[in-house]
C-alpha positions, 0 to 999 in steps of 0.5 A: 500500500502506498504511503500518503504524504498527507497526514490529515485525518480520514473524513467520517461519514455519519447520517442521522438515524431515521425513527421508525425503521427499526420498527417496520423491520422488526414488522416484517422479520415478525411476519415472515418468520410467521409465514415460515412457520405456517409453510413447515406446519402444513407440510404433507410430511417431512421430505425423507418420509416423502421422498426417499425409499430404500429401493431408489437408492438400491437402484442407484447404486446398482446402476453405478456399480455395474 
């Protein structure tokens, strides 16, 4: 890295907090985290239950080995 033959001291950029976005993030997190849940809950089942057997995965290797 290049030395700097100023010395002067970094600009800090600064902005004032703007009231009331926190709150609609935390609105928003709420309800996705909500909308979430809903969609685990009213899974048919979990996904190795659903979608796996022992049979495909006989097959699978079969296919592989021979």
């Amino acid at each position: 890295m290049a030395q700097s033959s100023n010395n002067a001291p970094l600009k800090e950029f600064k902005h004032a907090a703007v009231p009331g976005y926190f709150t609609i993030f935390m609105i928003v997190f709420v309800a996705l985290g909500l909308y979430l849940a809903v969609i685990l809950i009213s899974s048919p089942g979990s996904a190795k239950k659903a979608y796996h057997n022992d049979n495909s995965v006989n097959e699978a290797n079969s296919a592989v080995t021979d």
